[in-house]
ChimeraX commands (.cxc) that place a marker at each C-alpha (Angstrom):
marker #1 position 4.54,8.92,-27.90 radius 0.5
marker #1 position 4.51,12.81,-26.93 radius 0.5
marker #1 position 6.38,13.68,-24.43 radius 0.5
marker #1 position 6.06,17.39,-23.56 radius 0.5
marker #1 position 1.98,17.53,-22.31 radius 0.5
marker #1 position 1.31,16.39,-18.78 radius 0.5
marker #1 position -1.18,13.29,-20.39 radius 0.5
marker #1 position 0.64,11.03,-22.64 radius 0.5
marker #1 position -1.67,8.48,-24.77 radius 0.5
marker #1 position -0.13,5.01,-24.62 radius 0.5
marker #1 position -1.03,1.40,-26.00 radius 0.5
marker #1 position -0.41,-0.21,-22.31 radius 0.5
marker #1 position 0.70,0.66,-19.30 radius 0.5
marker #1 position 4.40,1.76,-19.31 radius 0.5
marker #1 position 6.85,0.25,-16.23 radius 0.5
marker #1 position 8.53,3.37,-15.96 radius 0.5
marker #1 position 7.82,6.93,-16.44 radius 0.5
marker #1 position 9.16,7.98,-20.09 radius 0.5
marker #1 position 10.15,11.58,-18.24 radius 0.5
marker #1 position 11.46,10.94,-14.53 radius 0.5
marker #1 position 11.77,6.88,-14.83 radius 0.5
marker #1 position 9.58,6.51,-11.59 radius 0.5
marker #1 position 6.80,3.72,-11.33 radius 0.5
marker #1 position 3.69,3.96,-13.04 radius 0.5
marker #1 position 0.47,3.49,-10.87 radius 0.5
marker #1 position -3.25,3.49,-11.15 radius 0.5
marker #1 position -5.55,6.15,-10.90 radius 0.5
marker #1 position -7.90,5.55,-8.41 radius 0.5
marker #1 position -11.23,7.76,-9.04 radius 0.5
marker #1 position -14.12,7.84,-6.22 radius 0.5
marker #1 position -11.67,8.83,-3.75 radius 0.5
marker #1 position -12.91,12.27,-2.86 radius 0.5
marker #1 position -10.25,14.33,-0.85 radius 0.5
marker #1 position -8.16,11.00,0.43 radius 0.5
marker #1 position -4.35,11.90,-0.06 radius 0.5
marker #1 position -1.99,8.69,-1.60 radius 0.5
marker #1 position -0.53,8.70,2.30 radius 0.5
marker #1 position -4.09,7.74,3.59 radius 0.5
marker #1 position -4.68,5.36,0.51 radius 0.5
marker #1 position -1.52,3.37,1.18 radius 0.5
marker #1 position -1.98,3.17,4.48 radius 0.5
marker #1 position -5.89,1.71,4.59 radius 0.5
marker #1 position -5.16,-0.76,0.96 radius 0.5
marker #1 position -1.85,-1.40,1.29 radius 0.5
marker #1 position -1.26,-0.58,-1.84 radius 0.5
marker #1 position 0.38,2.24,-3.98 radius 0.5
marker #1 position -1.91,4.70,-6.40 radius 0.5
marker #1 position -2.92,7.82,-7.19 radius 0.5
marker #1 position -6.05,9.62,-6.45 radius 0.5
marker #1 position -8.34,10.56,-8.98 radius 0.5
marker #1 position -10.74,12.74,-6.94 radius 0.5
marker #1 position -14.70,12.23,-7.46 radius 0.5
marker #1 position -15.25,13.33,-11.14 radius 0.5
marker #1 position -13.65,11.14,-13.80 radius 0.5
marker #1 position -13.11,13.06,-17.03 radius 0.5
marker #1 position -14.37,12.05,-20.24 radius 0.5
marker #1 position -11.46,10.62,-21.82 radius 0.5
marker #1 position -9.91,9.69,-18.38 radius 0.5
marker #1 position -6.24,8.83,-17.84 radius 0.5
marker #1 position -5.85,5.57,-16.06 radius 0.5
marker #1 position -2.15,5.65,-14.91 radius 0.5
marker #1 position -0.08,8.19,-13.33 radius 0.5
marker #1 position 3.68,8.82,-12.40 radius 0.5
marker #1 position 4.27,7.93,-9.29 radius 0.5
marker #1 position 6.04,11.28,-9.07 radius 0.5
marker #1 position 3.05,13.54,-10.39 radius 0.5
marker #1 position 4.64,14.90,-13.30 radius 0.5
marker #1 position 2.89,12.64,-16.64 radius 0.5
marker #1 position -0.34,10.84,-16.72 radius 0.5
marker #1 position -1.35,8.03,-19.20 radius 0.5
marker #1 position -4.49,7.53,-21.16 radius 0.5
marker #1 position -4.93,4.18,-22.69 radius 0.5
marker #1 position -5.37,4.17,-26.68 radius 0.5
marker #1 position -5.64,1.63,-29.48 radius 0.5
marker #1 position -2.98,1.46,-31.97 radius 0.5
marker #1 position -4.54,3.64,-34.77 radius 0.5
marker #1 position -4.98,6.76,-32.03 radius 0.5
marker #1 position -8.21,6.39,-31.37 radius 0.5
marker #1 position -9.77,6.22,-27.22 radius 0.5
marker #1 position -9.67,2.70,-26.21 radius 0.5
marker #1 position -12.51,1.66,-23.62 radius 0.5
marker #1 position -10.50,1.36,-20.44 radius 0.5
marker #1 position -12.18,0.62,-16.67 radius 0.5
marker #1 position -11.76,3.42,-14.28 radius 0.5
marker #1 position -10.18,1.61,-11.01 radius 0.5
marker #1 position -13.08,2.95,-8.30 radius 0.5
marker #1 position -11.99,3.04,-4.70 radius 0.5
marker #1 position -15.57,1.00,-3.67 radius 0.5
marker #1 position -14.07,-1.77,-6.07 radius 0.5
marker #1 position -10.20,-1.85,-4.48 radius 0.5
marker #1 position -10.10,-4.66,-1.85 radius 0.5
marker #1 position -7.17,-4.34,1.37 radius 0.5
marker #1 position -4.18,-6.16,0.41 radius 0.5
marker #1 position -3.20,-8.38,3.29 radius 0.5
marker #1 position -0.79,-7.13,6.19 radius 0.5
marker #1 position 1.17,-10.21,6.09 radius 0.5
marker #1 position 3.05,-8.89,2.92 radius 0.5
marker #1 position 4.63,-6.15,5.26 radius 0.5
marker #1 position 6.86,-7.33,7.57 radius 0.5
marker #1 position 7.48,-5.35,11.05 radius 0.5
marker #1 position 10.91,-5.22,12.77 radius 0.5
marker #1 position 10.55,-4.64,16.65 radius 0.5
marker #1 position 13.18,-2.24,17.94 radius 0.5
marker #1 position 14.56,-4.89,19.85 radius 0.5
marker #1 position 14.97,-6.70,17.00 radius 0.5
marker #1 position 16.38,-3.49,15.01 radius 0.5
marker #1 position 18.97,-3.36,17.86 radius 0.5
marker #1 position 19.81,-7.11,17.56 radius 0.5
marker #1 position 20.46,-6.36,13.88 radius 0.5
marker #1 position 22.72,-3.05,14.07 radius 0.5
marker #1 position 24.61,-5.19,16.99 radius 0.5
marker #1 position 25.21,-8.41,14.34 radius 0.5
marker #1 position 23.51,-11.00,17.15 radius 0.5
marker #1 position 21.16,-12.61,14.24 radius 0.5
marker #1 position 21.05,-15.57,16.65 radius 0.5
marker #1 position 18.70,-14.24,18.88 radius 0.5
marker #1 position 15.90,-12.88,16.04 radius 0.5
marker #1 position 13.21,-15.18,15.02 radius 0.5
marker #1 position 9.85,-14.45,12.47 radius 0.5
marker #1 position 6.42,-14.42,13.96 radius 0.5
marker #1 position 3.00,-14.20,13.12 radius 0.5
marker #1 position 0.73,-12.52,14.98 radius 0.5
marker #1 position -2.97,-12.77,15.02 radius 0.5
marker #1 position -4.46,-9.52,16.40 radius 0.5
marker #1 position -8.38,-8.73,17.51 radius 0.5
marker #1 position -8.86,-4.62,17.88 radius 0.5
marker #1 position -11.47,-3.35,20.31 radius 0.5
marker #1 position -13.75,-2.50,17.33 radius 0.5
marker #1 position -13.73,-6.49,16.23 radius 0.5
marker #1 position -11.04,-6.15,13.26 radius 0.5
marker #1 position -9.09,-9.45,12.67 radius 0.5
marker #1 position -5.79,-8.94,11.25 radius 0.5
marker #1 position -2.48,-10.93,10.64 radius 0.5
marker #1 position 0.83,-9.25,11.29 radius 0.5
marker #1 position 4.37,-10.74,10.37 radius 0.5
marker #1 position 6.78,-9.10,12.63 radius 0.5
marker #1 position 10.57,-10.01,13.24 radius 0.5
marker #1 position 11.02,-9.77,16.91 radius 0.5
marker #1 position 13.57,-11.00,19.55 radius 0.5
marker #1 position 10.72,-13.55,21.15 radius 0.5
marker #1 position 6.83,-14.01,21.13 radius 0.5
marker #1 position 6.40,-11.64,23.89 radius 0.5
marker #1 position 8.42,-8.72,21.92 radius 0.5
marker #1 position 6.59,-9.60,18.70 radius 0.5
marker #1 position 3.33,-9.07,20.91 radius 0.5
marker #1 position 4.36,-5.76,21.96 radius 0.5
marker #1 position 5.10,-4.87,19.03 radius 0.5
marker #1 position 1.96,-5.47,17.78 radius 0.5
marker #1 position -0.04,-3.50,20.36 radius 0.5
marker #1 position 1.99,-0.67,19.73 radius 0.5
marker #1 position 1.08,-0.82,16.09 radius 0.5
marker #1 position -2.37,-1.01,16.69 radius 0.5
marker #1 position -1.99,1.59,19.16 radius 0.5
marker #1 position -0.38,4.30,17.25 radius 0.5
marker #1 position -2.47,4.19,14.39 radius 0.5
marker #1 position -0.07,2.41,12.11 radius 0.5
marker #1 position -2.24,-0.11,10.49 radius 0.5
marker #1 position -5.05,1.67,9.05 radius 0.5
marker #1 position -7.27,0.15,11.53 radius 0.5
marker #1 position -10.09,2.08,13.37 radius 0.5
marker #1 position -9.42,-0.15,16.48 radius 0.5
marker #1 position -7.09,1.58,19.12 radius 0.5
marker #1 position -6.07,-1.54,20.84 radius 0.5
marker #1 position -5.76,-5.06,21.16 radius 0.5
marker #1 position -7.97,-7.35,23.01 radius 0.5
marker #1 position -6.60,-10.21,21.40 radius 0.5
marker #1 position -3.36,-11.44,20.46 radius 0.5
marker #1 position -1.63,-14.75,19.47 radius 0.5
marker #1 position 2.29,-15.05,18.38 radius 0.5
marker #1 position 2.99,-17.96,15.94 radius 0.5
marker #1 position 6.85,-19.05,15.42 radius 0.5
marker #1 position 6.51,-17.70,10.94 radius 0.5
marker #1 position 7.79,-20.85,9.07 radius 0.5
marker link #1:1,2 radius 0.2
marker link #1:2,3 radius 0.2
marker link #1:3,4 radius 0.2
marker link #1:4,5 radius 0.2
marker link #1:5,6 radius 0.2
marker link #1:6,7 radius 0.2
marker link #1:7,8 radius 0.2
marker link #1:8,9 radius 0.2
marker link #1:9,10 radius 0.2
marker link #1:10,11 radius 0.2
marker link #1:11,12 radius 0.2
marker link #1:12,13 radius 0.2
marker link #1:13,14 radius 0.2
marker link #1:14,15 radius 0.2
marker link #1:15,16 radius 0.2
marker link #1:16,17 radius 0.2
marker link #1:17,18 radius 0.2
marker link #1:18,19 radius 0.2
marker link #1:19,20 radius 0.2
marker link #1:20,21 radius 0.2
marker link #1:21,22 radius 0.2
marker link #1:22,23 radius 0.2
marker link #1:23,24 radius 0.2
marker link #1:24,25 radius 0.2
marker link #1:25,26 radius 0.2
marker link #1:26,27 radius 0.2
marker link #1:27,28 radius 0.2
marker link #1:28,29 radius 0.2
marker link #1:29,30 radius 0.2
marker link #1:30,31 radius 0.2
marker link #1:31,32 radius 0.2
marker link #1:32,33 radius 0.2
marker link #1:33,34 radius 0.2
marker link #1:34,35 radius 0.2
marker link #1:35,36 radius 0.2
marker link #1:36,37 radius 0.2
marker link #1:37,38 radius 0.2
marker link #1:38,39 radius 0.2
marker link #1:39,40 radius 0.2
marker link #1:40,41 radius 0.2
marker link #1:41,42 radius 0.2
marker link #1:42,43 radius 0.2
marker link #1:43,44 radius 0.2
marker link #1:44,45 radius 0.2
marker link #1:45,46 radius 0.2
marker link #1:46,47 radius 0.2
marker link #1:47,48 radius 0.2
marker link #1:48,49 radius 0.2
marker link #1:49,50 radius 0.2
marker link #1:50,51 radius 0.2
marker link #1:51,52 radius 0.2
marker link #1:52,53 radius 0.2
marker link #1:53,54 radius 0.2
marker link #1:54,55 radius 0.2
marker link #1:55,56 radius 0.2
marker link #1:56,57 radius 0.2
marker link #1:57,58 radius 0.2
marker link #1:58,59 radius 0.2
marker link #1:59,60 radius 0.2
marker link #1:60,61 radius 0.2
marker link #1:61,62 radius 0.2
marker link #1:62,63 radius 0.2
marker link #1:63,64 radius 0.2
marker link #1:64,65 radius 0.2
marker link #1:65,66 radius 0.2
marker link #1:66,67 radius 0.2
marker link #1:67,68 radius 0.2
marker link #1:68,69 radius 0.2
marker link #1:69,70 radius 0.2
marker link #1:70,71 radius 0.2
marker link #1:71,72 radius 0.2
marker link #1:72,73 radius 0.2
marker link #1:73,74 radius 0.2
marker link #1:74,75 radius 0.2
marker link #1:75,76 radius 0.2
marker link #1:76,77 radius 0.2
marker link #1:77,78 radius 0.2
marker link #1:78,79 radius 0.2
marker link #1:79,80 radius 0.2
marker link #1:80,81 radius 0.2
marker link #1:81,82 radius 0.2
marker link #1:82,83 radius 0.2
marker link #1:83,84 radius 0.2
marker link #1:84,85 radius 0.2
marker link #1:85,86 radius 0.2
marker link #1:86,87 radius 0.2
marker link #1:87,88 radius 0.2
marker link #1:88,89 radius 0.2
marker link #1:89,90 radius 0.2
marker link #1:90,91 radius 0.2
marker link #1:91,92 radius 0.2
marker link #1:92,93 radius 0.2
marker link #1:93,94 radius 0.2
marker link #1:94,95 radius 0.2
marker link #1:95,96 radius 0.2
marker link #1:96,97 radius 0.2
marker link #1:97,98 radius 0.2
marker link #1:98,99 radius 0.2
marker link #1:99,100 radius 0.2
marker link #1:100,101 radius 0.2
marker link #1:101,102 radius 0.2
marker link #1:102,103 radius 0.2
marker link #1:103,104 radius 0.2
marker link #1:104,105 radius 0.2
marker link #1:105,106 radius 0.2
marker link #1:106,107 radius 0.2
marker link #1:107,108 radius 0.2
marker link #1:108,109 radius 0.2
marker link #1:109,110 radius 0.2
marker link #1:110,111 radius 0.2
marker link #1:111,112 radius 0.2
marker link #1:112,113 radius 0.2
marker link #1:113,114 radius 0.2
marker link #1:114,115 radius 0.2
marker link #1:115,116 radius 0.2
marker link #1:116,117 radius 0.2
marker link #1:117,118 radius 0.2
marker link #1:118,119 radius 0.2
marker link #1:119,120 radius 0.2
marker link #1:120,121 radius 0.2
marker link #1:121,122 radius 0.2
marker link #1:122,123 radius 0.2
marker link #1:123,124 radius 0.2
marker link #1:124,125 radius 0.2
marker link #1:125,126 radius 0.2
marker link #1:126,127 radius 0.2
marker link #1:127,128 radius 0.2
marker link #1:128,129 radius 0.2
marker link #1:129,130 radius 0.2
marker link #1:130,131 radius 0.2
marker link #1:131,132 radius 0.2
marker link #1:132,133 radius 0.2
marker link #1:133,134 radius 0.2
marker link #1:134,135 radius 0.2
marker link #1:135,136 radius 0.2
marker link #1:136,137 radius 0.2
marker link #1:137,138 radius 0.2
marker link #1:138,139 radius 0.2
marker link #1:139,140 radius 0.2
marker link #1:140,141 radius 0.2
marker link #1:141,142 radius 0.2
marker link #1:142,143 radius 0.2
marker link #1:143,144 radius 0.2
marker link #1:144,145 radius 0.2
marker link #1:145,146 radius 0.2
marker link #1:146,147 radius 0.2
marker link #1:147,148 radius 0.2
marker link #1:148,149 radius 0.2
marker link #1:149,150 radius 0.2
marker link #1:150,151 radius 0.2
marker link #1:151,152 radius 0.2
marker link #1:152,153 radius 0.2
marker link #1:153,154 radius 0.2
marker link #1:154,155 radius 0.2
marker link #1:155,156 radius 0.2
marker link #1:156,157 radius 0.2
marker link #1:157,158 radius 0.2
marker link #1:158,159 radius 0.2
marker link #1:159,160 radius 0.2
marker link #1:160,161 radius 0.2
marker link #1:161,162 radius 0.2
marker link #1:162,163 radius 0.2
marker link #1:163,164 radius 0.2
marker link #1:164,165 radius 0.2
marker link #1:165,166 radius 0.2
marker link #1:166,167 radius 0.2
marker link #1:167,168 radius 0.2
marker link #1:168,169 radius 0.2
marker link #1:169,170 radius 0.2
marker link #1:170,171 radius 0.2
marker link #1:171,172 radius 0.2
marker link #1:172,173 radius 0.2
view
């Protein structure tokens, strides 16, 4: 494996980057001037962006970092055919794999009273008709709820909606 150009050809995808040691991701191509902030927040997901035009012997993985990309090869050298991850192809991951701490419950925590917090779900409804599940840890139902409009309100969801005309707390099992 060479080390000292900024694409490296490898046999699979590496955990780590051989350089820095930071996570490997996948090159998402079709994304046209979408920064990996943006990305992450509307998938859920970590990558990097490709841009529109996919080179000819495209590298599939990147370091998370920036500083090495990967191009998949077979074992005697040669290009192996690889599948370009397109952003029209990458679905939302759900929002019920992040978990939201209210700061009521952030102030229960620094203050040791784990008594008092409890796990929620919340199904929200946006003003633009987006359906989404949120797990937040909150002091109580109405907290978790609060928590959840401001969420929505401040843009911290990827969701186009601005607000919530819909909301129901569940106690999280």
């Amino acid at each position: 494996m060479q080390i000292n150009t900024r694409i490296i050809n490898v046999e699979r995808k590496p955990r780590k980057c051989p350089v820095c040691g930071q996570s490997v991701w996948d090159i998402i191509y079709g994304t046209g001037d979408m920064t990996s902030s943006e990305f992450l927040l509307e998938y859920r997901r970590n990558g990097i962006m490709g841009g529109d035009t996919i080179p000819r012997r495209p590298p599939i993985w990147a370091c998370s970092c920036g500083c090495k990309r990967f191009r998949k090869v077979n074992p005697d050298g040669t290009d192996a055919p690889v599948k370009v991850k397109m952003l029209k192809d990458i679905k939302r991951k759900p929002l019920t794999l992040i978990n939201f701490t209210s700061r009521l419950a952030s102030q229960a925590l620094e203050g040791e009273r784990y008594e008092i917090i409890n796990h929620y779900l919340v199904d929200i409804t946006t003003d633009l008709g987006e359906k989404e599940t949120l797990s937040i840890t909150a002091v109580n139902g109405s907290d978790a709820e609060e928590e959840a409009r401001n969420l929505v309100a401040n843009y911290n969801l990827g969701l186009k909606g601005i607000q919530c005309v819909e909301v129901e707390v569940f106690d999280r099992e």
